[in-house]
Structures are given as structure tokens and as C-alpha cells.
C-alpha positions as CSV (number, residue, x, y, z in Angstrom):
1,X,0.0,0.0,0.0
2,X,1.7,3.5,-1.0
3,X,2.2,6.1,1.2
4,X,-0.7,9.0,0.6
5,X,1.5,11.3,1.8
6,X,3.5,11.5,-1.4
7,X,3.1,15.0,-2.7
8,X,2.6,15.6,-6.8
9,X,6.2,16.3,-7.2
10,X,7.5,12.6,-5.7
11,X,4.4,11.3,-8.1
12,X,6.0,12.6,-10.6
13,X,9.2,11.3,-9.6
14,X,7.8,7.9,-8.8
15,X,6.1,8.0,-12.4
16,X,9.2,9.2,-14.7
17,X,9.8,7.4,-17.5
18,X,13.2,5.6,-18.0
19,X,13.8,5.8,-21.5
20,X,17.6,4.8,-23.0
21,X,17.6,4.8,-27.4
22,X,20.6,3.5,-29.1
23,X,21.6,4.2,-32.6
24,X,22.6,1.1,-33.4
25,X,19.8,-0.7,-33.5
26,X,17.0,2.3,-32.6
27,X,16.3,0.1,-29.8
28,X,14.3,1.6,-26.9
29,X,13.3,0.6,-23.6
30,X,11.0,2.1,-21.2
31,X,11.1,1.0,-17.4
32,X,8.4,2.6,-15.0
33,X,7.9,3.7,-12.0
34,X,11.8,4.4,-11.8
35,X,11.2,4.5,-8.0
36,X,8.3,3.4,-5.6
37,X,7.8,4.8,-2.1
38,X,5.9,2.3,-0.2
39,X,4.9,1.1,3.1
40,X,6.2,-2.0,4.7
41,X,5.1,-5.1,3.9
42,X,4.6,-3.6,0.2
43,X,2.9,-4.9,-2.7
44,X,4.1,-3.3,-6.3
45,X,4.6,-3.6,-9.5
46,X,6.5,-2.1,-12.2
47,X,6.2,-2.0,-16.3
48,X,8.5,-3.1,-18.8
49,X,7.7,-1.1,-22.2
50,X,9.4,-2.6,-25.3
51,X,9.5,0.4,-27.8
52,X,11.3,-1.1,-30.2
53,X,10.7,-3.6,-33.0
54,X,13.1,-6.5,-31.7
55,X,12.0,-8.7,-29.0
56,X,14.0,-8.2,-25.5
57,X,15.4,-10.7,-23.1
58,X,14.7,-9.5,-19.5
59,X,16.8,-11.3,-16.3
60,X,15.6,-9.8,-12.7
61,X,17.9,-9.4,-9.9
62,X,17.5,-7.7,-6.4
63,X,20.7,-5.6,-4.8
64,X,20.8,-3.5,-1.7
65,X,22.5,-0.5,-2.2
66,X,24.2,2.5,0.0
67,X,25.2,6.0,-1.2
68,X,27.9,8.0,-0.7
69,X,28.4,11.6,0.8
70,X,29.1,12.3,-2.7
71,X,26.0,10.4,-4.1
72,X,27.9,7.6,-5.5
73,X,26.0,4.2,-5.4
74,X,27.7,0.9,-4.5
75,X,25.8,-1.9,-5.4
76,X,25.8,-5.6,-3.3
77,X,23.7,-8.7,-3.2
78,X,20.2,-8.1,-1.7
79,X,20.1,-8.4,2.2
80,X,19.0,-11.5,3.8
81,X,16.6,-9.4,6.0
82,X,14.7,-8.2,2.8
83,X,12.2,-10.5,1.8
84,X,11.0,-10.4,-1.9
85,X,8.5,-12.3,-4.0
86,X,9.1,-11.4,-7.9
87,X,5.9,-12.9,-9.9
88,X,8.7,-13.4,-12.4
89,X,12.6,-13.3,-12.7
90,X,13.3,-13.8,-16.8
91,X,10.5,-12.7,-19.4
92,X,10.5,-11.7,-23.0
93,X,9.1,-8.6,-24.2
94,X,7.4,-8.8,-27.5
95,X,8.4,-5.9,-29.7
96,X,5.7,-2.8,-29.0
97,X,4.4,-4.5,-26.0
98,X,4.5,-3.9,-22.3
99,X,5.4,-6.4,-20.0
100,X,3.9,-6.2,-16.0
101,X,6.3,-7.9,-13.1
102,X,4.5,-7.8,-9.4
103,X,6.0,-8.0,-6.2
104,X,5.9,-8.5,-2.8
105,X,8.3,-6.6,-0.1
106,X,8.9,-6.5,3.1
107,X,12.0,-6.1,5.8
108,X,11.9,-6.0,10.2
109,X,13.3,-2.8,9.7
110,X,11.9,0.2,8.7
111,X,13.0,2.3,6.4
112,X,15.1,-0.4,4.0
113,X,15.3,0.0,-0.2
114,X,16.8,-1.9,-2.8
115,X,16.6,-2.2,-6.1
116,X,15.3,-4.1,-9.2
117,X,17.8,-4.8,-11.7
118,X,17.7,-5.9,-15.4
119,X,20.3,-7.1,-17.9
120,X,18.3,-6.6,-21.2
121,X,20.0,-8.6,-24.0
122,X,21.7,-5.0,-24.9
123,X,23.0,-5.4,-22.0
124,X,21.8,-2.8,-20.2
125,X,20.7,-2.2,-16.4
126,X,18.0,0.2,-15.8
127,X,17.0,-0.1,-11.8
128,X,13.8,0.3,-10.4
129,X,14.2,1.5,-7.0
130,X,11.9,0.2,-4.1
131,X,11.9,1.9,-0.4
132,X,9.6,0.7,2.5
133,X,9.3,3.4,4.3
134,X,7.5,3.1,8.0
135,X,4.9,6.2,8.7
136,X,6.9,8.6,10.0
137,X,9.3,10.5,7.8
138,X,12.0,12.9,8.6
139,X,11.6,15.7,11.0
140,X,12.8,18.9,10.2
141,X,14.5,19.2,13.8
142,X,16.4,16.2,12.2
143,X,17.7,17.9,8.9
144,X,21.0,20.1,9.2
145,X,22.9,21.7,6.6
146,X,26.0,22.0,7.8
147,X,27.8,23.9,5.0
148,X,25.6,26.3,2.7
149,X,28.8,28.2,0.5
150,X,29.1,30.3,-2.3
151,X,31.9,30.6,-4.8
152,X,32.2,33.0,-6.8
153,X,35.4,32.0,-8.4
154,X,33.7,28.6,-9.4
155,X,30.2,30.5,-9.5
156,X,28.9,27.7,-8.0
157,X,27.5,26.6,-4.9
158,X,28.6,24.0,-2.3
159,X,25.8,22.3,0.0
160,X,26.4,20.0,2.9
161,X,23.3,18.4,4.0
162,X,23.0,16.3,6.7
163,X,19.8,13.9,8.2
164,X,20.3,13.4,12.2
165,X,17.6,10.8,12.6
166,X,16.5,7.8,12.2
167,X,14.0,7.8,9.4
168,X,14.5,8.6,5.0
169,X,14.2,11.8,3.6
170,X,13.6,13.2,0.2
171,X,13.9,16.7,-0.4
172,X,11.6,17.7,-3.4
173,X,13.4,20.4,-5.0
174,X,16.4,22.9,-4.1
175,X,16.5,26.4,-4.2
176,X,19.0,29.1,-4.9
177,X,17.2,32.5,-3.6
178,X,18.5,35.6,-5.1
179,X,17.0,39.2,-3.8
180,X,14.4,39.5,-7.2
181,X,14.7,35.4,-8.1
182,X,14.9,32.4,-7.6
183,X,17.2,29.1,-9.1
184,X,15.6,25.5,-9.4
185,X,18.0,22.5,-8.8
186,X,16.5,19.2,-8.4
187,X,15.9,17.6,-5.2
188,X,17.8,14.2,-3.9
189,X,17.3,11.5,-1.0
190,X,18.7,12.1,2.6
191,X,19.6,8.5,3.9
192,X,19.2,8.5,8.1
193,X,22.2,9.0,9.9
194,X,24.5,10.2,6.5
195,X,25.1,13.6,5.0
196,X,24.6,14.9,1.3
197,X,27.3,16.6,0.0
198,X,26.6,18.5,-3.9
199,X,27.6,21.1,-6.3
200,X,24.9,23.5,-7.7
201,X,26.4,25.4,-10.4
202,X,25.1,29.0,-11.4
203,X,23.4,30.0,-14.5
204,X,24.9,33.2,-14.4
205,X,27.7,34.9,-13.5
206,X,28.0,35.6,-9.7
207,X,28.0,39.9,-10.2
208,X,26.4,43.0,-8.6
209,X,23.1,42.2,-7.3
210,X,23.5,38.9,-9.1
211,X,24.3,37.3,-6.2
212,X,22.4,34.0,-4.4
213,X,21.9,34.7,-0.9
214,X,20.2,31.8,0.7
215,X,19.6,27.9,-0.5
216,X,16.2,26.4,0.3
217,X,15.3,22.9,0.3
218,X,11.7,21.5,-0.2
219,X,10.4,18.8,1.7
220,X,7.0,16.7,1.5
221,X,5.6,19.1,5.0
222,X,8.4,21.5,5.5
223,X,11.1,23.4,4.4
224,X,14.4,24.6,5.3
225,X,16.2,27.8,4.3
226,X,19.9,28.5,5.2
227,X,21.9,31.8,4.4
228,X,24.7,31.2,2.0
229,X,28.1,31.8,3.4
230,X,30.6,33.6,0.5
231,X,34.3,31.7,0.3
232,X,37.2,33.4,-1.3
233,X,38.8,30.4,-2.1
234,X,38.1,27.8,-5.0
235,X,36.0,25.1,-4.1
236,X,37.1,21.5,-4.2
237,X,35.3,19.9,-6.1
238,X,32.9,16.7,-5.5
239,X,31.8,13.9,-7.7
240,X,27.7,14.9,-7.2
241,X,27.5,17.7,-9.6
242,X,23.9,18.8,-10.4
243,X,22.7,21.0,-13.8
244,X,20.5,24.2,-13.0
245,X,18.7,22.4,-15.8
246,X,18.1,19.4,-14.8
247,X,14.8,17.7,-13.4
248,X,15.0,15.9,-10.3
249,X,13.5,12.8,-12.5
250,X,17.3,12.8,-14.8
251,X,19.7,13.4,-11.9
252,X,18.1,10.4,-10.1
253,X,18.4,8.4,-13.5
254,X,21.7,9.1,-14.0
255,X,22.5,8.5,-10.4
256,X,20.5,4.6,-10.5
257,X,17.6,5.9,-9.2
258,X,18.7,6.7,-5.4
């Protein structure tokens, strides 16, 4: 049973579409939901969309995963303490046809997530990430952002968030507040007990009154908003680098769906 305290914007996350075409062959493959918020025990299903005109080869496998500071994933073999029931593990997809795999979830702890992987027979993985999620989510007492900096040298920005407690946390979208505007970066998962560290690059030169002054981050019932601090110095940089331009939907897909 989902959560119905998903708000549109983590529908529309939940609903992107995966979508990978290569010249070669102008095959295309569509994977959807890219990721499901549930409660736990969890009953779901996700879609297998064959867009091209060659029949696919599908092989199902299960990993945990963990995420870096930086928003790297490291991938491992499910944990015993997640219990899944795939109707299916191998299936063909008949060119122009959709295929349906349903699922059973559940874990003794609360919040767990892992993903669904498949190696197409273009040997491809796109993931379809699954988190059971208890009812509580994080607290806004619980988020911290322990470095809010601007450069402009790298006319960037430099965020350090961290999540204190116990419980998952998905911030919605991020914010770059200027005095007359306002920047959209996508939003990204705060794992309990970790810290999100990212780049936010400017789309414009840092000059004048052009200047960011706060950062403000969007959650499903609150928000936070912290002052940006200015630094001199060049920042170092850090492998999660997000585009002014980017959705939240393509930074998670280009992340494995986190």
C-alpha cells in the first residue's frame, strides 16, 4: 500500500519514465515507475515497455544498495533481511508490447530500499528502486545543513546536508534564492544518519546584485532555508554535480535511481 503522503512532485518522480535509445539498432526501452515509495510489507509492480521492433530478453535481480556523501552508489547482493517475492525473474518482451512484473516486499526494519535490476539482451541495467518506508518520515529538527557556501570564483554553490535521525528523507526540490529570483535545482534523498554533500552550479555569473543569498530545500511538510556563506577560495570539487537544468527525474536516473 503506497504512502498518501507522497506529494505531486514525488508522483511525478515515482512516475518518470526511463527511457535509453541507441543508434545502433533504434532500440528503446522504457522501465516505469523508476522508483516506488511504499509502506512495509509492500505490494508493487513495475512496467517493462518494449519500444522497439526487436524482442527483449529481460533477467531480474535484487541488490541493496548504500550511497555515498558524494551520491555515489555501491551496489551488493540483496540483504537477507529483505524479503521479496518477484511474480517473475526472466521474461520476453514482444516488440511494442509492455510487460507487468508484481512484487511482494517487506524487511523487520523500517526504512530499508533496494533495487530491481535488469540485464536486457543489450545489455543494459535500468533499476527500479523500491523503499519501505515506515509512517513517520523525517523531521525537520532532524535535517541540518552543515555547509551552505558560495563561490564565486567557481560561480557555483557547495551544499552540505546532513539527516540526524533515524527515518529517509527526500527533499523535493532545491532552491537558490536571489533578492528578485529564484534558481531550481533538483531535489535528492537524505539517507538516516548520513550527509549529502553537492555542487549547484550558477546560470549566471556571480555579479552585482546577481548574487544568491540563501539555499532552500523543499520537503513533502516542510522546508528549510539557510543563508549562503561567501568563500574566497576555490572550491574543491565533489563527484555529485547537479545541472540548474536538470529535473530531479534525470539526476536520479543518472545517479541509478537513489
Amino acid at each position: 500500500m503506497k504512502r498518501n503522503s507522497l506529494r505531486t512532485p514525488c508522483r511525478l518522480l515515482a512516475s518518470a519514465l526511463c527511457v535509453l535509445t541507441l543508434s545502433a539498432g533504434a532500440i528503446a526501452q522504457t522501465v516505469r515507475p523508476l522508483i516506488n515509495e511504499l509502506s512495509n510489507p509492500a505490494k508493487g509492480r513495475v512496467e517493462y515497455v518494449n519500444d522497439s521492433f526487436t524482442p527483449l530478453n529481460v533477467v531480474l535481480e535484487a541488490k541493496s544498495f548504500s550511497v555515498s556523501e558524494a551520491g555515489e552508489i555501491t551496489y551488493r547482493p540483496l540483504d537477507p533481511s529483505i524479503h521479496l517475492k518477484l511474480s517473475t525473474t526472466s521474461f520476453r518482451v514482444q516488440p511494442q508490447q509492455t510487460y507487468y512484473v508484481f512484487y511482494e516486499a517487506s524487511s523487520p526494519q523500517s526504512p530499508s530500499w533496494f533495487v530491481i535490476a535488469q540485464g536486457m539482451n543489450v545489455r543494459l541495467e535500468l533499476p527500479h528502486t523500491v523503499y519501505l518506508l515506515p509512517k513517520q518520515s523525517v523531521d525537520k529538527s532532524e535535517v541540518r545543513v552543515a555547509r551552505a557556501e558560495l563561490s564565486p570564483s567557481d560561480n557555483k554553490v557547495l551544499l552540505e546536508v546532513e539527516n540526524t535521525g533515524n527515518n529517509f528523507g527526500r527533499i523535493l526540490e532545491t532552491q537558490l534564492v536571489y533578492s528578485r529570483k529564484k534558481q531550481e535545482a533538483p531535489g535528492f534523498p537524505i539517507f538516516p544518519h548520513s550527509k549529502r554533500i553537492l555542487e549547484v552550479p550558477l546560470e549566471e555569473k556571480v555579479e552585482g546584485e546577481n548574487v544568491p543569498v540563501s539555499v532552500m530545500l523543499q520537503f513533502q511538510n516542510f522546508k528549510v532555508e539557510e543563508k549562503l556563506r561567501r568563500n574566497s577560495s576555490p572550491v574543491t570539487a565533489v563527484s555529485s554535480v547537479v545541472s540548474s537544468s536538470s529535473t530531479t527525474e534525470s539526476t536520479e536516473l543518472h545517479r541509478g535511481n537513489p
